[in-house]
Each structure stands twice: as structure tokens, then as C-alpha cells.
KEDRENLO-65407 format. One line per field, with one value per residue (C-alpha): chain; x negated, z, y negated. Coordinates in steps of 0.25 Angstrom, whole numbers. Example, Ala and Ser with C-alpha at 12.3 -4.5 7.8 and 13.67 -1.06 7.14 Angstrom:
2
c <- [A	A]
X <- [-49	-55]
Z <- [31	29]
Y <- [18	4]
This chain:
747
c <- [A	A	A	A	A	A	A	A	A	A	A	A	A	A	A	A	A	A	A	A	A	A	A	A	A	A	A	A	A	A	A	A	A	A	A	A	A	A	A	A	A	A	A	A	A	A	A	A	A	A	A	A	A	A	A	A	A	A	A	A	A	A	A	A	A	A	A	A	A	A	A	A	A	A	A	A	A	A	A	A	A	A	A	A	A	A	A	A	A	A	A	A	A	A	A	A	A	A	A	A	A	A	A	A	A	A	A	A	A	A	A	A	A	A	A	A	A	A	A	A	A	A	A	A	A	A	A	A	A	A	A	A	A	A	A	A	A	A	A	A	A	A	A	A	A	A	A	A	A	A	A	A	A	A	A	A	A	A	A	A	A	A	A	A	A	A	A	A	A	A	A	A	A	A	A	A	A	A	A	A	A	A	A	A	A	A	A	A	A	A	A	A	A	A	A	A	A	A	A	A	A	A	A	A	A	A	A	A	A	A	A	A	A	A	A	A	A	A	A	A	A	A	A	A	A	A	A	A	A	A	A	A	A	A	A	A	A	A	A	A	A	A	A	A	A	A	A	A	A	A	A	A	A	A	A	A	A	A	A	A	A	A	A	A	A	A	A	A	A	A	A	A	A	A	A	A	A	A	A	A	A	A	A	A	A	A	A	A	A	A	A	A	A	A	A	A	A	A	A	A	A	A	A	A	A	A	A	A	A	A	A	A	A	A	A	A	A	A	A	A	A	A	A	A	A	A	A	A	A	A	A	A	A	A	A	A	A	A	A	A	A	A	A	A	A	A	A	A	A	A	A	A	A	A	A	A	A	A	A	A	A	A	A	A	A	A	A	A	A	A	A	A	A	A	A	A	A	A	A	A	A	A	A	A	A	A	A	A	A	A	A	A	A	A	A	A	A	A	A	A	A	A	A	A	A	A	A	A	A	A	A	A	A	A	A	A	A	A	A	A	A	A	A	A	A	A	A	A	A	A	A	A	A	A	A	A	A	A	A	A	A	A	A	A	A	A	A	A	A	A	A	A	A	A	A	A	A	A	A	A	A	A	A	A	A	A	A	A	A	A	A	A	A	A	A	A	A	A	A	A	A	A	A	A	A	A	A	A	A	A	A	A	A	A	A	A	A	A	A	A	A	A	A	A	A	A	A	A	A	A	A	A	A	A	A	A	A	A	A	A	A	A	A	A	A	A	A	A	A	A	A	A	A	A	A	A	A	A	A	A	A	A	A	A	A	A	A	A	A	A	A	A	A	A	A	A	A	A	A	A	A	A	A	A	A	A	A	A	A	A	A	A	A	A	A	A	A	A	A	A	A	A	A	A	A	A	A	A	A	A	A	A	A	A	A	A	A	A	A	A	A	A	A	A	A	A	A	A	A	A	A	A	A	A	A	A	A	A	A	A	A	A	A	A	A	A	A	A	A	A	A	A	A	A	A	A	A	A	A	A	A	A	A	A	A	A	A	A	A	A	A	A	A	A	A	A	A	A	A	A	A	A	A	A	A	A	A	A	A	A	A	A	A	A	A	A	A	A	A	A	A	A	A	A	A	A	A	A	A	A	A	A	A	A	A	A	A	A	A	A	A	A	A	A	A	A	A	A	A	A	A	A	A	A	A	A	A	A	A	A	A	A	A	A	A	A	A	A	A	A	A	A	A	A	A	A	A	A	A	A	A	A	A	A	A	A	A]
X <- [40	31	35	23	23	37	29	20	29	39	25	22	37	37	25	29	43	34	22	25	19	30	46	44	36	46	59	50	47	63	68	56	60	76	72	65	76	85	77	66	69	59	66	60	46	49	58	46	35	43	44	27	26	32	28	13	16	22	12	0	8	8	-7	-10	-11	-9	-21	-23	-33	-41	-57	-67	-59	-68	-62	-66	-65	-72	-78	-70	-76	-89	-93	-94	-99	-90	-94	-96	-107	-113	-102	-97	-80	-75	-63	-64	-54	-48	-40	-32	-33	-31	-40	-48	-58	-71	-79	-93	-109	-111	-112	-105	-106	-92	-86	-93	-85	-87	-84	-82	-82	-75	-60	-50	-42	-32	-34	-27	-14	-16	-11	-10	-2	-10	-21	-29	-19	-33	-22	-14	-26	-30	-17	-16	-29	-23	-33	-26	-35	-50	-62	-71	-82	-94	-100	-101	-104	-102	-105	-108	-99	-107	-94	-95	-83	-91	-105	-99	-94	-107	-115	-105	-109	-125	-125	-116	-126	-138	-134	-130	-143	-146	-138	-132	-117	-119	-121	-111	-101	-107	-104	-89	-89	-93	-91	-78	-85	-84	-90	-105	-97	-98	-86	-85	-87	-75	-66	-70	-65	-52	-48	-50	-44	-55	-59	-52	-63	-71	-61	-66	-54	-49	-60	-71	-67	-63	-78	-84	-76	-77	-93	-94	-84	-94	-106	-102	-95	-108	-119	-110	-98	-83	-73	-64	-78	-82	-68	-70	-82	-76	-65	-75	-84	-72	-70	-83	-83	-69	-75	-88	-79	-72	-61	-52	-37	-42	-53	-43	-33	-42	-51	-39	-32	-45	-46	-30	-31	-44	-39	-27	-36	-42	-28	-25	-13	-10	-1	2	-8	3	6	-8	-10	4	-3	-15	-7	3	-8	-16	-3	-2	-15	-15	-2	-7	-16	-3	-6	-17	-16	-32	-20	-8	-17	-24	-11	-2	-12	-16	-1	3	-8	-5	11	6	-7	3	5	-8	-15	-7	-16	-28	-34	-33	-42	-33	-19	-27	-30	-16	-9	-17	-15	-1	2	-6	0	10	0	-11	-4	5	-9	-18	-9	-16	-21	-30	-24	-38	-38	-33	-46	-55	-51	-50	-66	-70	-63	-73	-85	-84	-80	-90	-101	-100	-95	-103	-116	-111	-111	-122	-128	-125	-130	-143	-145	-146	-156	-163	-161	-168	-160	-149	-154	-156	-140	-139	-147	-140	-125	-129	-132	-118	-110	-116	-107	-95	-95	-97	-85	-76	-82	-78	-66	-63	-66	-55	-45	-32	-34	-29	-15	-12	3	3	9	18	29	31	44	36	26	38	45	32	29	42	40	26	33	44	33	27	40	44	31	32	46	42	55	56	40	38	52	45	32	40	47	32	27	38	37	23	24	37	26	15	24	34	25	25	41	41	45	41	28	22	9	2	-7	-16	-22	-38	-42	-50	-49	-37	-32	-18	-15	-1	7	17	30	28	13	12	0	-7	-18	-27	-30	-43	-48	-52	-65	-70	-84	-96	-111	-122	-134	-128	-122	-110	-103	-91	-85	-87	-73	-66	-52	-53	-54	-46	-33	-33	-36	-27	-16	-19	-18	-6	0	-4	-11	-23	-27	-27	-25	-33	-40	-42	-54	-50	-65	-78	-77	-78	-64	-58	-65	-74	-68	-66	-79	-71	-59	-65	-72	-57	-47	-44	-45	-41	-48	-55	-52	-62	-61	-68	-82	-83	-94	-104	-110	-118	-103	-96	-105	-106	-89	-92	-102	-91	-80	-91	-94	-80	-78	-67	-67	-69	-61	-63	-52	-48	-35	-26	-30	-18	-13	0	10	22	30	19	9	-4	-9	-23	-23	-36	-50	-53	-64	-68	-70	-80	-73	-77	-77	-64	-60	-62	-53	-43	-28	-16	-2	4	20	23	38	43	36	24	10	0	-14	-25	-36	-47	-44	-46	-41	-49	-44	-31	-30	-37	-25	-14	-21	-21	-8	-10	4	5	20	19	31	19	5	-8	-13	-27	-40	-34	-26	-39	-38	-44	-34	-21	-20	-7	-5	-9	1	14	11	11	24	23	35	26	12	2	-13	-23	-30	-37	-34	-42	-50	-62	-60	-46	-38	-27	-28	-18	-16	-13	-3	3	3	11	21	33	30	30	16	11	-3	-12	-18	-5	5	-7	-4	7	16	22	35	41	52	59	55	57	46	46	35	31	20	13	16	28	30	19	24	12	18]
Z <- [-107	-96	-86	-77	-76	-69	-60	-59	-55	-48	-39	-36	-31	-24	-15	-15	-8	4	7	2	11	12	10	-5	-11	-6	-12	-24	-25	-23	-33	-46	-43	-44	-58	-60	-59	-67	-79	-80	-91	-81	-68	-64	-65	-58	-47	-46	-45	-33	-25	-28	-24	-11	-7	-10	-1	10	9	10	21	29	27	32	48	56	66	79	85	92	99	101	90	82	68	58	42	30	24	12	6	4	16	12	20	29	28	45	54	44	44	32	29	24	22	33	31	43	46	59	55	40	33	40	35	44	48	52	52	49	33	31	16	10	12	25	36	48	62	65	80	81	82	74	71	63	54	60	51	43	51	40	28	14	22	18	24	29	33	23	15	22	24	5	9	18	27	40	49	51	59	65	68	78	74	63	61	47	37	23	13	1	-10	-25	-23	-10	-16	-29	-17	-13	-25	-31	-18	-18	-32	-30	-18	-25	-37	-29	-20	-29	-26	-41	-46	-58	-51	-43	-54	-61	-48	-49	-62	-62	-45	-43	-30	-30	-16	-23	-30	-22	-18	-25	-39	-35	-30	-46	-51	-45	-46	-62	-62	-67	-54	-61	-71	-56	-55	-63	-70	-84	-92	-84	-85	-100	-102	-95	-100	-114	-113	-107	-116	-128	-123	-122	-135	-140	-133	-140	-131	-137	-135	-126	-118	-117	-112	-102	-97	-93	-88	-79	-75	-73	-58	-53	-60	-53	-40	-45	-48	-33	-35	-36	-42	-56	-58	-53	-63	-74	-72	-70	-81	-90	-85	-87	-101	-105	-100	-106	-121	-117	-118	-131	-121	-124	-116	-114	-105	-94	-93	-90	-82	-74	-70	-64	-57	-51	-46	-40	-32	-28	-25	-16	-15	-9	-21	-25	-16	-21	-30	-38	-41	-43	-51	-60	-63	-67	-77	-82	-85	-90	-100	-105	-108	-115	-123	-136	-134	-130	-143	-153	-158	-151	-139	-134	-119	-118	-117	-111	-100	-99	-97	-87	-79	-81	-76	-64	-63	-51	-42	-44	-39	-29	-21	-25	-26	-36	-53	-61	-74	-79	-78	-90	-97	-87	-90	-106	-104	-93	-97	-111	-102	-90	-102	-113	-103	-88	-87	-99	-90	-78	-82	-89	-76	-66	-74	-77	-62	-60	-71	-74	-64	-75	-84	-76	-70	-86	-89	-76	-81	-94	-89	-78	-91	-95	-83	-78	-87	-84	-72	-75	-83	-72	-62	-72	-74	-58	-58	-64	-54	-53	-60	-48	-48	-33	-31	-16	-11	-22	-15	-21	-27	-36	-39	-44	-50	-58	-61	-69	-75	-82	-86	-93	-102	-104	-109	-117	-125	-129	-133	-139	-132	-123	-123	-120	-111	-103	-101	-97	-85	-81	-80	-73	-64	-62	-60	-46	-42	-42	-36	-26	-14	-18	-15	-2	3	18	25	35	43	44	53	49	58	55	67	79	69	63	50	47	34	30	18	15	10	-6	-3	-7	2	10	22	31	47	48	41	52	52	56	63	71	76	71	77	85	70	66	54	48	41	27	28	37	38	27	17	26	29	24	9	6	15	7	-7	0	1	-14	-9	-16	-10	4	4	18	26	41	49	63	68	66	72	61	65	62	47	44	32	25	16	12	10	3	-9	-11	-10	-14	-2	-4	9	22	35	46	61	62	69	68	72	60	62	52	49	47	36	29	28	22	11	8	7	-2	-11	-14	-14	-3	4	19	29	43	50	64	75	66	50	45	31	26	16	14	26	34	42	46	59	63	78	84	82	87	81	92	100	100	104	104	90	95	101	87	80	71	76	66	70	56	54	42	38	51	59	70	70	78	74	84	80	91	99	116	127	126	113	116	127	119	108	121	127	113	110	99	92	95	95	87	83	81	88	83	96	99	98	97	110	117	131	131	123	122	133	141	137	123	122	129	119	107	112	100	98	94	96	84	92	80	86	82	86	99	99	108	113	119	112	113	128	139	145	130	129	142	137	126	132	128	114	103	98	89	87	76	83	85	73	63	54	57	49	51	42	42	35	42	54	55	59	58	63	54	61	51	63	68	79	89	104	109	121]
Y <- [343	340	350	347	335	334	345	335	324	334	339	323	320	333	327	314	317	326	319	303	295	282	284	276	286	296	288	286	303	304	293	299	314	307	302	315	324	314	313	324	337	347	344	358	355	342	351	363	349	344	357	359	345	346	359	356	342	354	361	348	342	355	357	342	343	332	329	319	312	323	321	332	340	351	354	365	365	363	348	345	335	329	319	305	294	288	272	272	278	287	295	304	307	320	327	341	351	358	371	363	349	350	341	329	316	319	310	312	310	324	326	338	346	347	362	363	372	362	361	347	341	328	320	319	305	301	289	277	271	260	246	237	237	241	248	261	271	281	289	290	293	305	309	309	319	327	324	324	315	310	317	311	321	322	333	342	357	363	375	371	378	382	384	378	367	361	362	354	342	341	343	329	322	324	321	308	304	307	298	287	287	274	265	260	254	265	276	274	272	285	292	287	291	305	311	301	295	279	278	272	263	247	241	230	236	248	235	229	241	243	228	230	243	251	259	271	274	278	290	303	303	310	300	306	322	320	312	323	337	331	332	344	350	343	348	361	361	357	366	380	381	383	372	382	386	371	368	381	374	360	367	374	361	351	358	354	341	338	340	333	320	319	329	314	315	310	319	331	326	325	337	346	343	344	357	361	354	363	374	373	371	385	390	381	373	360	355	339	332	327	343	344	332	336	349	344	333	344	353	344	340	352	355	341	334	324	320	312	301	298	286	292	304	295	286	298	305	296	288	302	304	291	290	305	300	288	295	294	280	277	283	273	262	259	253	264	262	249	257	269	260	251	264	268	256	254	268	267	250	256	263	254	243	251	256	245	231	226	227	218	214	214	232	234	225	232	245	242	240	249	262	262	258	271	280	279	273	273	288	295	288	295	308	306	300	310	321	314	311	326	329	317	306	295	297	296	281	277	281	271	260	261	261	249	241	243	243	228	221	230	226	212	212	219	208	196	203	204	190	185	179	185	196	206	208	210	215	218	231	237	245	260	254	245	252	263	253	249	262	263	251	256	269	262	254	267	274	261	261	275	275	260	253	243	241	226	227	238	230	218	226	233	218	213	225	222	208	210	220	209	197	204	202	187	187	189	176	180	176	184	183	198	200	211	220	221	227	218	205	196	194	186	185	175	177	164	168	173	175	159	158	169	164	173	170	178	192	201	209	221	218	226	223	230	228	214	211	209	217	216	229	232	240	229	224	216	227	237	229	215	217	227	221	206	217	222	210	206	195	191	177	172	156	155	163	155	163	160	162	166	179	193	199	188	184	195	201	185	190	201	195	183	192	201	190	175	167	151	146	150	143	143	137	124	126	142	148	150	162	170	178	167	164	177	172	159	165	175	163	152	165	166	151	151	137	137	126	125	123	116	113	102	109	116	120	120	132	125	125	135	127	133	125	124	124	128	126	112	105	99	111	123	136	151	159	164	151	143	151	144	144	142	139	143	142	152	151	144	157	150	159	155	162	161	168	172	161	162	155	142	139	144	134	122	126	124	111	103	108	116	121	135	139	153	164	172	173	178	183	177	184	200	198	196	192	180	174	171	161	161	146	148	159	151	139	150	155	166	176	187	190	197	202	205	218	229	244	249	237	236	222	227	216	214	211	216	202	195	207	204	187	191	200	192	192	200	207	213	220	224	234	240	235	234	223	213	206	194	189	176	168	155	154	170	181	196	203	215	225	236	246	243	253	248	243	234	235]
């Protein structure tokens, strides 16, 4: 029974075991193929789905060339992909694939079609490794692509390549740019809904949508292909064809839809396996639904093995199998739509959480309404729409006017929903363990409810399961001190031990001028590092943030950090220079209601036996930007930090003449390591044993400086710009320093 799907399975551990990218996933591959062989009747299947597996993982790992950095390089191969913008200089990214350099993601001004034959002039790079823990892996990313490094091209000299499969690319993308010439939130959705592209969609309505769990209805999925086969197959039924010709017919169209809708995992899943499940009707075959659903899997694999780790296919696959095993269960009685959709989410609990961090408890409720509303309204108009936007443009704008009737108080009620505080569970970083463990946990429930045994017993294990994931981060009775490496900025962020109370020193910023004025990068370190590290860490409110100064590396992303995260209060320095940025931060922190103190030489707060000392500004004095900045002597578990901020010399030696207490374990390195601080004095008086410099990577302003390097020769530093992200642990008086690169000599 169910021989292919132990191929299935065998195919997915077979790649697994050769192309996992950390040793857990490997152990995990080796101890399921253990339980596998113990307790599977078709260990044959499995054994044959194994050796396909790993040959195909051969086969894609031998295809995959490794590249470096190389200038002045000319490549030759063929566009792969439609261009899309970039989001910098006016630039277009596409997927370019070479005979020496195997596949690469160009980069250029020229728009080339897709199926071009190009030569390209150029260099090649490879992306750089990400520095902080929980970042976007680029690499990696491209590495799940086979793509095996980044072009940045100059020039661009290209054939364009006239065959049917490349012509249908760029027949989908004209048609997407055309209907979204008109800026409008439904168009955009409809163009989710039908081509699979999400890229018209705004931010903050794709962010409501993932934290209420319903962004999967925006993925062309089974729902879409079985709305859409179903009608063709009517319509044809009804205008004179045979059942058999009609199902010939769809079988026939369902290709050029696939690459219509993005050619994504779950539009390859559900269009295959509606042509495989048509097909076999032809032939009067009927066999069970996982057979056919483990066929599709298994070729796809083998097509692309390294589809598996993509979590769109991991996702799509395993709630297609779950639901397919539980459809006898799930016919019994009513509410239907309701156990539909707690299946589906308790199937894909494990992954969500193990690549996300966090769920709302209020998905199931979202999806209960939202499912009924894409189904019988939003994706019927989109259909309806696209094809009316070809023939007859105002009747397309009439199903548009009609749908934004309904969808304003959809997403009225999404936002009410998201309104309510709390409703996010935020487990930190689940370790693969875990999440395998949890996993188990939901297919005991499963398997006790068929066999009706042990239901409510099996339900009380998944929730307690549930709830160690959720609170094991909040056990760890260590504190540490991590200072994050944002580039030229400085974020510290400081967990008490048990993540009692969590403080911020600064939030980094990514800045530029523009015409003599000043910008801050809508793709900064706030979204690239310190959110998903603060997600990492299952923290979801900071207690205090101290901004040091008025400067934009040091609190440019507070507005984007203030509308994604609780923050208790804001610390500023007493007499901050107020210019017009600093009061773009303050709107941010009164629309969100967060109270502001400024702060001054003598203010201090206290967390149990942890003292945070105010030591600089001085209210008396006028400084520098630089010079103004707030200087904390903090004692965290017996262990003395002394955070500096931007602070130069004449601050630096007003601190040493009023006898400010700077006796540190560890130093924040003032102002990047710049040479203009880090007064000889100043350092003596600190005395620390180890030294962190905030620094970004190549920076322009040559920081860290060679003389601050040769003042700290006796002690023991650390750089972001070479260990990424630094950790600091400390327990009794005790410190061990714990860099994300470890293998760097600053030296």
C-alpha cells in the first residue's frame, strides 16, 4: 500500500543525507530512514527512492560550479528568467545561465527578454555570508537555486530567442505590468491571485497577512487550479464537448497556466497532479490521491532537488499529504472549512514556527472567514477580471469597483484582528530537534484520532510540546550583552538573565544624501539584522531604548522599530541637538504613544542587582553631536560595561577630570575606533579586559583607526566588521565572549 510514497519519502531522505545544508538535518535524514527501515512493509520503494534521491543530489551538486570574484570578465548564455527590477539604480535582476559559470543572478540597466542568447561584459562576485545570527542567508538562497554566484553586468549584448516557453514569460509579465500600470490594492491582489506575483502588493498589507496566517491564499495553489479546471472542464462540457474531450482539454491548457501562475512549488504541485489525476480518468485509473500526489512530489525532486529546501515546497507538500490521510476524518459531521483549515495548520505548526518564530492564535479565526471570502469572491473576480481587462477594460474596472466594496471590510476586520495585543506567539529560534519533536507530536494526535484513542491524551502532549517550545528561550538563566553588527552604526541590545527585562543602546541606521539631503534606507539594519535577530531571540518587547545621540547611524531605524515592536520607553541625552530628523523620531515615538526622558550625568535605573549608571552628558555643558552622547557604566551580573557612544576626546577627558567611574571588564569602543577618540587617559581609567569596535565592513571613514588599534594592543578585541555580531555572556561576575565569526585574528 502506498508504494510511492515511501519513494517519495525514500527520494527526500536520499537528498537530504547529500546536499543538507547543517549536520542536524543530516542526523535528522539518518535517524527517519532508521525508523523507516524498522517499521515500513515497501522498504524497497523507500531503498529505490534513496538511491534516486542521492544520485539526482550527485548529479545537481556536480552541475553547480563554484565561481570567484573575477572583473573585466565576458560570460556567454541564455536569460532564464524574466528581469525584474532590482530596487537600486534602475537596475533589473535575472537568473543568466552559463556553459562555464553554471547558473548566475545578473544585475543590470539593460532590460533584457527572457530566452535571450547574451553576451554579457561585466564581474562576477559572490554574495558576502551573513554576519549576524537569523539573517537572510542571500547565499544560501541562491545556493537552494543553483545559482552559483551574482553578475554585475556593464554591458549587454543579446539575441532574442523567439520559442513558445519564453514568449508565454514574457507574454505573463506585459500583461502583469499592464494591469498594474494603475496603481490599485485590488489589482494587485487579482494579480496574486491569478500570475502568483506579489511584488504590487504594499508592504504592510503582505506583513497583515503573514502575522494572521492567511498569506497562503496569495499562493496559486490546488484551490486556484481546481476553481479554474472545474470551469473550463463546465464550459466545455457545456458548449458540445465530451467529458473525456473536455478533460483532454484542461489537460492540454494546465502547462501554459502553470507557467502563466509563476511556475512556484504549489502551482507545480497542484497542476501536475491535476494533469496526472485527469490523465489517469482517460484511462479509467483511480488510484489514491497520496499515490498521485507522491508522484508529482517525487518527480519534481528529481527534476530539481533542490526544490526540497524550499519551505513554499516543504509547506505545499506536506499540507497536501496530511489533508489527503485525514479527508475520511474530515468528511464526518460538519464544519467542514473549520477542520479543513485546523489541519492544515497543525500540519504545517513544525515549519511555520521553525522558519518563522512565530504564529498568531487568532489564524485559525482568520482563515475560518478568509478562505470562504478568496474562494467564492476574491478569486472567481480575478479570473473574471484578467480576462475582461484583455477584451473589455470597463467591465473589468466595474468587477473592480464591485470587489473593493467588499474587500474594505475584510481588511477592516484583519486590522481589528491584528490589533489585539498579544496575539503573536513569538518562540524564538526553534532548534531542528524541536521542531522534529513537535512534528511527532501533531502526528500522534492525528493517528490517535483516527484510531479514536488516547485523543484528548495526545492533544495534552502536542500543547505541552507547544508550550516548552514557546518558553525554553526564557530559561536560560545567563545574560549577555550582543553587540549587533549593522554596519557604520551601533546597536547593543541586553537580555537579563530569563529574558526578565531586554534594553537597547542605539538602533543603527543606514543613511545617504541626496541632493544635500539626508536619507535613511528603506531596507536598513533595522529590517535587515535587528528584527529578525530581536524574532530570533523570541523577544517581542524592549523595556528601553537609550539613543546616544542625534546622529542617524546611531537612531535611524527608532521609527522602524517603534511601529514592529513594543518599546516601554525612550531615553534621549539632555540638550540633543533637535533637528528636523530628530523630530521625524519623536512623531514616530507620540504616534505609538512611547514616552521620551532625557537623560543626564548622575540619572540611573536600577534591575535587581544590575545598575545602569548615567555618567555623561553634563547639563551644564554644551558639547558636539558626538560629544553629547549618553555614557553608561552598567554592571550586568557582577561583569562592568562601559558603553560610550560617539563620544571624542573633550568629553572623554571632561569624564576623567570629574571623576566619572569608568572601570569596565568590557569596553564599547568610542565612536567606531575613530582616531579622535579613545583618549590615552580615558582608556587607562577604563582599564577594560576586552575591547568591542562597532564598525562597518570597508568603511569609507577608515575606522577603526590604526593608532586606537595600537592603544589597545594589550587587550582583547573584537570587531564587527570582522567577527560580525558579538555576544557577550555573563553569570557571577563571569564573562565569556561569543563572536558569530569565530575564526577572525584582528591582529
Amino acid at each position: 500500500m502506498y508504494s510511492f510514497f515511501y519513494l517519495f519519502s525514500g527520494t527526500i531522505l536520499g537528498i537530504v543525507l547529500y546536499i543538507s545544508y547543517n549536520p542536524e538535518g543530516r542526523l535528522t535524514g539518518i535517524a527517519l530512514l532508521f525508523i523507516f527501515m524498522c517499521f515500513s512493509r515497501k522498504k524497497s520503494f523507500l531503498l529505490a527512492g534513496l538511491i534516486f534521491g542521492f544520485g539526482a543530489a550527485l548529479f545537481t551538486a556536480a552541475d553547480m560550479e563554484a565561481v570567484e570574484p573575477e572583473k573585466n570578465l565576458s560570460v556567454a548564455g541564455q536569460v532564464v528568467t524574466v528581469p525584474v527590477p532590482a530596487g537600486s539604480q534602475n537596475n533589473v535582476s535575472y537568473t543568466f545561465n552559463t556553459a562555464t559559470s553554471g547558473k548566475l543572478r545578473v544585475y543590470s540597466e539593460a532590460i533584457p527578454e527572457a530566452g535571450s542568447e547574451c553576451i554579457l561584459h561585466g564581474e562576477i562576485a559572490v554574495p558576502a555570508a551573513v554576519k549576524s545570527p537569523y539573517q537572510f542567508d542571500y547565499k544560501n538562497y541562491l545556493d537552494t537555486l543553483g545559482i552559483a554566484g551574482q553578475f554585475f553586468a556593464k554591458e549587454v549584448n543579446c539575441n532574442n530567442n523567439t520559442s513558445m516557453f519564453y514568449k508565454s514569460l514574457d507574454k505573463r509579465h506585459h500583461i502583469i505590468k499592464k494591469v498594474n500600470e494603475e496603481e490599485s490594492e485590488i489589482r494587485a491582489l487579482f494579480t496574486a491571485l491569478v500570475f502568483g506575483e506579489r511584488a504590487y502588493i504594499a508592504e504592510e498589507r503582505i506583513t497583515l497577512y503573514q502575522r494572521l496566517g492567511v498569506i497562503h491564499l496569495l499562493a496559486v495553489s490546488g484551490l486556484h487550479v481546481g476553481l479554474l479546471s472545474g470551469a473550463l472542464w463546465y464550459l466545455l462540457v457545456r458548449i458540445g464537448l465530451t467529458k473525456q474531450q473536455a478533460a483532454a482539454a484542461v489537460i492540454l491548457c494546465m502547462p501554459v497556466y502553470i507557467v502563466l501562475a509563476g511556475a512556484g512549488p504549489s502551482v507545480i504541485r497542484s497542476g501536475s497532479m491535476m494533469i496526472l489525476g485527469l490523465t489517469l480518468y482517460l484511462f479509467k485509473q483511480r488510484p489514491p490521491l497520496i499515490e498521485v500526489c507522491s508522484i508529482i512530489g517525487t518527480g519534481v525532486l528529481l527534476w530539481n532537488p533542490l526544490m526540497l529546501f524550499h519551505v513554499g515546497f516543504q509547506l505545499s507538500f506536506l499540507t497536501s499529504i496530511v489533508l489527503i490521510l485525514s479527508a475520511p476524518l474530515l468528511r464526518e459531521g460538519g464544519f467542514l472549512i473549520l477542520k479543513v483549515t485546523f489541519t492544515a495548520q497543525l500540519a504545517s505548526l513544525p515549519l511555520i514556527l521553525f522558519y518563522f518564530y512565530e504564529i498568531s492564535f487568532l489564524t485559525l479565526i482568520a482563515n475560518t472567514f478568509f478562505i470562504p471570502f478568496v474562494t467564492f469572491i476574491m478569486l472567481p473576480s480575478a479570473f473574471v477580471f484578467m480576462i475582461l481587462f484583455q477584451i473589455h477594460p470597463a467591465s473589468a474596472e466595474f468587477i473592480e469597483k464591485t470587489v473593493q466594496f467588499f474587500l474594505i471590510p475584510a481588511h477592516a476586520l484583519l486590522e481589528w484582528m491584528d490589533s489585539f495585543s498579544g496575539h503573536m506567539i513569538n518562540t524564538g529560534a526553534v532548534h531542528p530537534l524541536a521542531a522534529v519533536v513537535l512534528a511527532a507530536a501533531a502526528a500522534v494526535l492525528f493517528l490517535c484520532w483516527e484510531i479514536r484513542k488516547y485523543r484528548y491524551s495526545a492533544a495534552v502532549f502536542l500543547v505541552f510540546c507547544l508550550l516548552g517550545t514557546a518558553t525554553s528561550l526564557k530559561l536560560d538563566k545567563y545574560g549577555y550583552v550582543h553587540f549587533l553588527d549593522v554596519g557604520q552604526g551601533d546597536t547593543t541590545i541586553i537580555e537579563m538573565p530569563y529574558k526578565q527585562n531586554i534594553y537597547m543602546i542605539d538602533t543603527g541606521g543606514e543613511v545617504r544624501f541626496t541632493e544635500g539631503e539626508l536619507e535613511v534606507s528603506d531596507n536598513g539594519p533595522g529590517k535587515r539584522t535587528i528584527l529578525p535577530f530581536l524574532k530570533g531571540k523570541g523577544i517581542t518587547e524592549i523595556n528601553i531604548v537609550v539613543i546616544t545621540h542625534g546622529h542617524a547611524d546611531h537612531m535611524g531605524e527608532l521609527c522602524y522599530l517603534t511601529d514592529h515592536i513594543t518599546i516601554g520607553q525612550v531615553l534621549l541625552p539632555i540638550n540633543i541637538s533637535q533637528s528636523d530628523f530628530l523630530q521625524e523620531q519623536l512623531s514616530c515615538l507620540e504616534n505609538n504613544r512611547v514616552p521620551v526622558k532625557y537623560v543626564q550625568e548622575g540619572d540611573r535605573w536600577i534591575d535587581g542587582e544590575n545598575i545602569f549608571q548615567v555618567i555623561h552628558p553634563h547639563p551644564d555643558l554644551i558639547y558636539s553631536e558626538n560629544d553629547q552622547s549618553v555614557v553608561i557604566n552598567a554592571e550586568i551580573e557582577g561583569v562592568k560595561f562601559l558603553f560610550t557612544g560617539d563620544i571624542e576626546e573633550e568629553a572623554e577627558k571632561d569624564i576623567v577630570k570629574q571623576g566619572g567611574n569608568l572601570a569596565a571588564d568590557i569596553l564599547k569602543v568610542a565612536h567606531h575606533g575613530s582616531a579622535t577618540s579613545s583618549y590615552e587617559e580615558f582608556l587607562a581609567e577604563a582599564a577594560p579586559e576586552a575591547a568591542i569596535i562597532q564598525v562597518g565592513e570597508n568603511n569609507r571613514y577608515g575606522h577603526p583607526s590604526a593608532e586606537v588599534l595600537h592603544a589597545l594592543e594589550s587587550v582583547q578585541v573584537y570587531r564587527t566588521d570582522l567577527h560580525g555580531t558579538i555576544s557577550v555572556k555573563v553569570l557571577e561576575g563571569k564573562w565569556e565572549v561569543l563572536p558569530f565569526i569565530r575564526e577572525q585574528d584582528v591582529r
